[in-house]
GUVEXFI-149431 format. One record per residue: residue number from 1; residue in three letters; y negated, z, x negated of N, C-alpha, C, O in turn. Coordinates in Angstrom, 2 decimals, padded with zeros to 5 digits. Each point is the difference from the previous one (the first is absolute). Example, Ala and Ser with C-alpha at 12.3 -4.5 7.8 and 13.67 -1.06 7.14 Angstrom:
GUVEXFI-149431
+------+------+---------+---------+---------+---------+---------+---------+---------+---------+---------+---------+---------+---------+
: semi : zanu :      nv :      nw :      nu :     cav :     caw :     cau :      cv :      cw :      cu :      ov :      ow :      ou :
+------+------+---------+---------+---------+---------+---------+---------+---------+---------+---------+---------+---------+---------+
:    1 :  ala :  005.69 :  007.80 : -013.19 : -001.19 :  000.00 :  000.89 : -001.20 :  000.00 : -000.90 :  000.02 :  000.66 : -001.04 :
:    2 :  ser : -001.07 : -001.38 :  001.39 : -001.19 :  000.06 : -000.82 : -001.09 :  000.73 :  000.77 : -001.11 :  000.17 : -000.51 :
+------+------+---------+---------+---------+---------+---------+---------+---------+---------+---------+---------+---------+---------+
***
This chain:
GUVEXFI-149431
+------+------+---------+---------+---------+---------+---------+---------+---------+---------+---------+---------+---------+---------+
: semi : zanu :      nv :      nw :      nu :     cav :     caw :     cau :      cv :      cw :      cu :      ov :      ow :      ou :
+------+------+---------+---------+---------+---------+---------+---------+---------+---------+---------+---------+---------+---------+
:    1 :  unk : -084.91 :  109.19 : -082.84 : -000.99 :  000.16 : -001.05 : -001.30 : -000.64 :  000.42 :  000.10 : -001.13 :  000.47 :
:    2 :  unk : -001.19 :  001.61 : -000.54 : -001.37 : -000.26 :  000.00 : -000.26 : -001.24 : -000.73 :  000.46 : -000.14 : -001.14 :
:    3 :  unk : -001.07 : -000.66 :  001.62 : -000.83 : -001.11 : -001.10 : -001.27 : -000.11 : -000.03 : -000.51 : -000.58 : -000.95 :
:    4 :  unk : -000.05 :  000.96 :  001.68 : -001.57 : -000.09 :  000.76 : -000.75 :  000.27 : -001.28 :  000.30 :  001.00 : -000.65 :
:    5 :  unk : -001.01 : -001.62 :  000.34 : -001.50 :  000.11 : -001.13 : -001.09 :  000.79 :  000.66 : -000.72 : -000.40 :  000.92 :
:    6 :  unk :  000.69 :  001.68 : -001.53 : -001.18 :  000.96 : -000.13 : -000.90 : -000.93 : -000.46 : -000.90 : -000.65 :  000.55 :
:    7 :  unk :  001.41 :  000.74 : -001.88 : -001.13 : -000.65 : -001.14 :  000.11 : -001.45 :  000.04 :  001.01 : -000.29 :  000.64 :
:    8 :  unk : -001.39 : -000.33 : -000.88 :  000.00 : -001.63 : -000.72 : -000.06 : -000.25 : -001.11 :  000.84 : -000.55 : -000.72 :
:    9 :  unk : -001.85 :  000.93 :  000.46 : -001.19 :  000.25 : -001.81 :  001.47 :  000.53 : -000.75 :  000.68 : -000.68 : -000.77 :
:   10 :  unk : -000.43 :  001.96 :  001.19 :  001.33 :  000.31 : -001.43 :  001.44 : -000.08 :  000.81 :  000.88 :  000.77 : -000.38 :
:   11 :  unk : -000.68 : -001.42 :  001.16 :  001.50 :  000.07 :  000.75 :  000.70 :  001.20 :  000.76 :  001.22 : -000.01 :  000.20 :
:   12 :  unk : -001.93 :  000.91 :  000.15 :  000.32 :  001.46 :  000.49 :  000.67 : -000.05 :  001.37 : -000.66 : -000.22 :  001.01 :
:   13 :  unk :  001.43 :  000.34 : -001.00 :  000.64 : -000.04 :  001.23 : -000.09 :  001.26 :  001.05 : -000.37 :  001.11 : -000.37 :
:   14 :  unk :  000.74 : -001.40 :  001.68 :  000.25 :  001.26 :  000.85 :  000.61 :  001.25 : -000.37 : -000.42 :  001.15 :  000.14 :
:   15 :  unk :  001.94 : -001.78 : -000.84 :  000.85 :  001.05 : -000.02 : -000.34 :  000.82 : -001.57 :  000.65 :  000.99 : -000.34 :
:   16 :  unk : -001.94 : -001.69 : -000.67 : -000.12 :  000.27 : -001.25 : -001.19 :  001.27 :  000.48 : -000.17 :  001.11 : -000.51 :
:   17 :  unk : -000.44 : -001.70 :  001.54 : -001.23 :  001.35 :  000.53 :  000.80 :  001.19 :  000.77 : -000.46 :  001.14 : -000.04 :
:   18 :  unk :  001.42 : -001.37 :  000.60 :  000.70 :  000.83 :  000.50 :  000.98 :  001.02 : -001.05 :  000.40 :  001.15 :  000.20 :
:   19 :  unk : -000.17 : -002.15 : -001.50 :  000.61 :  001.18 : -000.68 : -001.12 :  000.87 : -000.38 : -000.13 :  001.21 :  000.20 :
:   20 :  unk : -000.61 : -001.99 : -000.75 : -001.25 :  000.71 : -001.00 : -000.83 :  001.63 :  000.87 : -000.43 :  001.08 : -000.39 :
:   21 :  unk :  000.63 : -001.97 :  002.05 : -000.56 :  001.48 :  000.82 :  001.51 :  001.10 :  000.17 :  000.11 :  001.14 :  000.44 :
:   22 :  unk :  000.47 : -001.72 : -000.77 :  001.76 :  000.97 :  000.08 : -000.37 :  000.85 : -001.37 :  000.16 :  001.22 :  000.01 :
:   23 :  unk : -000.59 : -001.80 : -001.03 : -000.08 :  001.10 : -001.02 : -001.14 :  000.40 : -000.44 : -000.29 :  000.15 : -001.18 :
:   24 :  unk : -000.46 :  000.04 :  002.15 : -001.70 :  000.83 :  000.14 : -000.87 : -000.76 :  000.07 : -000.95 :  000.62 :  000.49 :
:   25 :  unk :  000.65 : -001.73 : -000.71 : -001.33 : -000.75 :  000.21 : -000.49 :  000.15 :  001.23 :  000.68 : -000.18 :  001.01 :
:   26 :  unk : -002.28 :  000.62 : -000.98 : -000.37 :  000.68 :  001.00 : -001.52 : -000.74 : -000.14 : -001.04 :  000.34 :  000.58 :
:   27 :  unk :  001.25 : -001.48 : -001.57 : -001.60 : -000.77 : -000.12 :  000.44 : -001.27 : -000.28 :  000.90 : -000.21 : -000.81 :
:   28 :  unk : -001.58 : -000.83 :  001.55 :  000.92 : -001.68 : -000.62 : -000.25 :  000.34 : -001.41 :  001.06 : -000.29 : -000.57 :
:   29 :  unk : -002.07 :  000.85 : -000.50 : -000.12 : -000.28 : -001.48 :  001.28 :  000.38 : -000.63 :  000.44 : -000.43 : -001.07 :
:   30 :  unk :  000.23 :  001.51 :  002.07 :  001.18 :  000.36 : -000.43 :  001.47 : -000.75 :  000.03 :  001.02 :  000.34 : -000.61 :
:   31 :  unk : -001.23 : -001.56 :  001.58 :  001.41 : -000.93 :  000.40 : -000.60 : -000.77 : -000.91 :  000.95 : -000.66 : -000.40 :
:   32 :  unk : -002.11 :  000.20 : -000.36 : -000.11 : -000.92 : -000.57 :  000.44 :  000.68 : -001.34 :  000.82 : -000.58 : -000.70 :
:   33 :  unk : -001.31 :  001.72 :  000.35 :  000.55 :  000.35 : -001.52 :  001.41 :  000.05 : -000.04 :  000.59 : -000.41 : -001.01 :
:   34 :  unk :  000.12 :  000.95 :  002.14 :  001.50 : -000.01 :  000.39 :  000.56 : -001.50 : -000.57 :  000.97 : -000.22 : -000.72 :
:   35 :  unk : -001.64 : -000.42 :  001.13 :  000.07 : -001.59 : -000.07 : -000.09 : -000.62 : -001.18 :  000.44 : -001.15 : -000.03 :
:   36 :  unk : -001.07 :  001.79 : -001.33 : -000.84 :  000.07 : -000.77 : -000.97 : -001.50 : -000.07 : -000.06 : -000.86 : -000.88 :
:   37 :  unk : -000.41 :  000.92 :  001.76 : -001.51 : -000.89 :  000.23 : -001.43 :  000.79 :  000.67 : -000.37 :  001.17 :  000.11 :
:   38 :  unk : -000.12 : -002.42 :  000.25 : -001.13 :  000.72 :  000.25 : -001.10 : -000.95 :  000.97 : -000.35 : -001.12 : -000.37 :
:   39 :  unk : -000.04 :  001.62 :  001.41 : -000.61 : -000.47 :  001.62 : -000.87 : -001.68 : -001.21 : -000.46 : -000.13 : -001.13 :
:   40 :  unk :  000.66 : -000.67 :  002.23 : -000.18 : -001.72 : -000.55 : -001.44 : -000.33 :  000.70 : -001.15 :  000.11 : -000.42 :
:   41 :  unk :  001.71 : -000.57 :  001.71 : -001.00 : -000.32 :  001.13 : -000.36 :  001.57 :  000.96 : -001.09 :  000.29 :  000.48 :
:   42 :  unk :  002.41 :  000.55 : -000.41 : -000.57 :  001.03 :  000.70 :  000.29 : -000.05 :  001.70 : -000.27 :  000.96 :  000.72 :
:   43 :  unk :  000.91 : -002.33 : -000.16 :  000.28 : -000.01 :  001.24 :  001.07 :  000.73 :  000.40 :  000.31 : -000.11 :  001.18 :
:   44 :  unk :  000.37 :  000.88 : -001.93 :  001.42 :  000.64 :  000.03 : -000.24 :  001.53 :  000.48 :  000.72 :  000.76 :  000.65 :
:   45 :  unk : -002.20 : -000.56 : -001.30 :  000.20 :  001.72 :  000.32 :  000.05 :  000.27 :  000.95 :  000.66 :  001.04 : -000.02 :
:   46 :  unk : -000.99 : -001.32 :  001.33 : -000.66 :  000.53 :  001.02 :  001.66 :  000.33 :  000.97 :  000.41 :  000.98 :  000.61 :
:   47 :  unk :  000.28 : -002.65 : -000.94 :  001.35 :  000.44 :  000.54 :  000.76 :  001.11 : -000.96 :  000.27 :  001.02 :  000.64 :
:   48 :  unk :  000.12 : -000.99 : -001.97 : -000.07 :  000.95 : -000.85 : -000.06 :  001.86 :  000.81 :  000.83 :  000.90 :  000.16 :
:   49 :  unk : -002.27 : -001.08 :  000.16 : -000.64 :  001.34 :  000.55 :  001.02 :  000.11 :  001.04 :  000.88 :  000.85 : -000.07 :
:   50 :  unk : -000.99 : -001.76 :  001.13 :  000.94 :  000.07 :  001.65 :  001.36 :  000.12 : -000.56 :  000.92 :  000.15 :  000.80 :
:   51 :  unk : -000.71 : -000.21 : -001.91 :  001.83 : -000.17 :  000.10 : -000.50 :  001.61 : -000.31 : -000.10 :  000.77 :  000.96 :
:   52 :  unk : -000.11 : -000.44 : -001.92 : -000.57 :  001.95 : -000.71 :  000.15 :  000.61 :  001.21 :  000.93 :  000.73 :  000.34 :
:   53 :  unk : -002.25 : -001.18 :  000.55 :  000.18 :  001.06 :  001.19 :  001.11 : -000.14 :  001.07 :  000.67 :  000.98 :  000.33 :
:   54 :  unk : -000.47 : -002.21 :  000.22 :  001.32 :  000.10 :  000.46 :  001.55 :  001.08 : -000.69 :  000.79 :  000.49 :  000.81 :
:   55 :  unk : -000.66 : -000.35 : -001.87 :  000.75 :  000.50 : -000.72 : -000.77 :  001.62 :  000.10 :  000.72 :  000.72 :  000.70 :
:   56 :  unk : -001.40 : -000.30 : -000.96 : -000.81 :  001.56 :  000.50 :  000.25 :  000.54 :  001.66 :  000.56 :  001.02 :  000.39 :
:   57 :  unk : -001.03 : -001.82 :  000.16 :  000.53 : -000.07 :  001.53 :  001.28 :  000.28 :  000.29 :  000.12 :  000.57 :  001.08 :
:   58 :  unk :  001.08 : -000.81 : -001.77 :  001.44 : -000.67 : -000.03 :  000.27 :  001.92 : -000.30 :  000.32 :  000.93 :  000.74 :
:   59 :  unk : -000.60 : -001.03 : -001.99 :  000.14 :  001.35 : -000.21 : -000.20 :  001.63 :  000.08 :  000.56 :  001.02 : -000.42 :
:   60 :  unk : -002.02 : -001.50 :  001.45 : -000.78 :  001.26 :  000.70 :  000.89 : -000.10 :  001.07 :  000.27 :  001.13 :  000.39 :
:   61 :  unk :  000.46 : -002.25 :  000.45 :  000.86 :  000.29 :  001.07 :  001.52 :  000.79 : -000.73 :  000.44 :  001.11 :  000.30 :
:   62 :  unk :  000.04 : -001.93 : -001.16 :  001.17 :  000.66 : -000.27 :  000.04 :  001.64 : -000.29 :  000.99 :  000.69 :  000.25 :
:   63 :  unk : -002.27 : -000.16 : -000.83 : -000.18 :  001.25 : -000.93 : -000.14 :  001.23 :  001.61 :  000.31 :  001.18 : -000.17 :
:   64 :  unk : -000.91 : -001.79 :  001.94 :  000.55 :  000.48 :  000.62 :  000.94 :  000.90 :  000.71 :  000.17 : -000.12 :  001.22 :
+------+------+---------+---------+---------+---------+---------+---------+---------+---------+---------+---------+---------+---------+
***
């Protein structure tokens, strides 16, 4: 299991951004509503974004 802190500000974890992009979130505003919170400080999105596209990448190979 994941422990790693995405977030800090609301406690969001790796594996909590990873579900949230498992069931469509395709914008951090969207792992945060998933989350039901909302961006604090804002240092989260950018990894947020890299986990999104990593996960797009993942799936343009599988769809192959």
């Amino acid at each position: 299991s994941r422990a790693m802190y995405v977030c800090n500000c609301n406690g969001i974890r790796e594996r909590d951004v990873r579900a949230a992009i498992d069931a469509g979130a395709r914008k951090p505003a969207h792992v945060f509503a998933a989350n039901k919170c909302q961006a604090q400080c804002a240092r989260c999105v950018c990894d947020m974004r890299q986990m999104i596209q990593e996960q797009d990448r993942v799936m343009a190979l599988a769809a192959e």
